[in-house]
C-alpha positions, -999 to +999 in steps of 0.1 A: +273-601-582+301-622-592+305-635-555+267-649-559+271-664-591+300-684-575+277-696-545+252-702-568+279-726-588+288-742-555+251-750-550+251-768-582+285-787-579+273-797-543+239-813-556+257-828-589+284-844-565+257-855-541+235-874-568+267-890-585+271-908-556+244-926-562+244-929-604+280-923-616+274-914-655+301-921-676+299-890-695+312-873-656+344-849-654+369-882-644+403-872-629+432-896-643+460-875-625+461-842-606+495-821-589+497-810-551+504-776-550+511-752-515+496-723-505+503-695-520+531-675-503+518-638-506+480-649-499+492-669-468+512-634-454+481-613-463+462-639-445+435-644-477+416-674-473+387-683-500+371-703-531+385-702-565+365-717-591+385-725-620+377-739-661+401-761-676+397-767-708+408-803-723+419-814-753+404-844-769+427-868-748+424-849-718+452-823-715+448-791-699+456-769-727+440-735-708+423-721-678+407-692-666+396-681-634+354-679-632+358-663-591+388-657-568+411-636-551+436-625-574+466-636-548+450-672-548+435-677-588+475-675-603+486-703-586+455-726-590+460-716-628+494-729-631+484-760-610+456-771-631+474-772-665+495-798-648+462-820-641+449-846-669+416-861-670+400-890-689+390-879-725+350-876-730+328-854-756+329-826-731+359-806-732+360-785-701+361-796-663+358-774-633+381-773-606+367-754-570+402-746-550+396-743-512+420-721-494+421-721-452+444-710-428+444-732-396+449-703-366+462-730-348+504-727-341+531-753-355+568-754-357+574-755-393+546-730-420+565-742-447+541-769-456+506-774-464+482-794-467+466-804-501+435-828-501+414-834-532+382-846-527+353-858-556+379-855-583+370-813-586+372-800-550+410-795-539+414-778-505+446-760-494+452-760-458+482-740-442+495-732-405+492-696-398+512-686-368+546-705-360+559-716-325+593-709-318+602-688-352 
């Protein structure tokens, strides 16, 4: 059930983002400043990959003042919890924005699995990327 409702959610972020390229509205979730953060360490050795959705909630100036986890694997949700109360966003009337964490693990080999890759796209989508096997260890 709760793995449909979050499809279902990323149905309706995927047509909202789609249309506000179009029409921005000025009453939108805006993003003002966000943190990078790594892939988790456990999730990466278990080899968990997945969506988290997240809800921030904002205080009238836009602070992250709380979060909760709507879907997720519990090795992933912690940290995107503790990286979204580091995020700020533009004050509106609204005050909650959420956040849809991406979390992959590239099967191809590198020299160094200490890194990863953090991309934020449409101001709410952040994908993690990480290396999963390394050369030469």
């Amino acid at each position: 059930m709760k793995s449909m409702m979050a499809i279902l959610f990323l149905i309706a972020i995927s047509t909202t983002l789609n249309s506000q390229k179009d029409e921005p509205n000025s009453d939108d979730t805006q993003l003002v400043s966000f943190s990078d953060m790594g892939y988790p360490g456990l999730a990466k050795v278990a080899r968990i990959q997945g969506i988290v959705v997240v809800e921030a909630r904002l205080d009238d100036n836009g602070n992250v003042v709380g979060a909760s986890a709507i879907s997720g694997n519990k090795l992933l949700v912690a940290d995107c919890l503790s990286n979204v109360k580091r995020w700020k966003f533009k004050a509106k009337s609204h005050n909650s924005a959420v956040i849809v964490y991406e979390f992959k693990l590239d099967d191809g080999a590198c020299h160094d699995d200490s890194h990863s890759l953090f991309r934020l796209r449409y101001g709410n989508f952040a994908s993690v990327t990480a290396c999963a096997r390394v050369l030469g260890g």
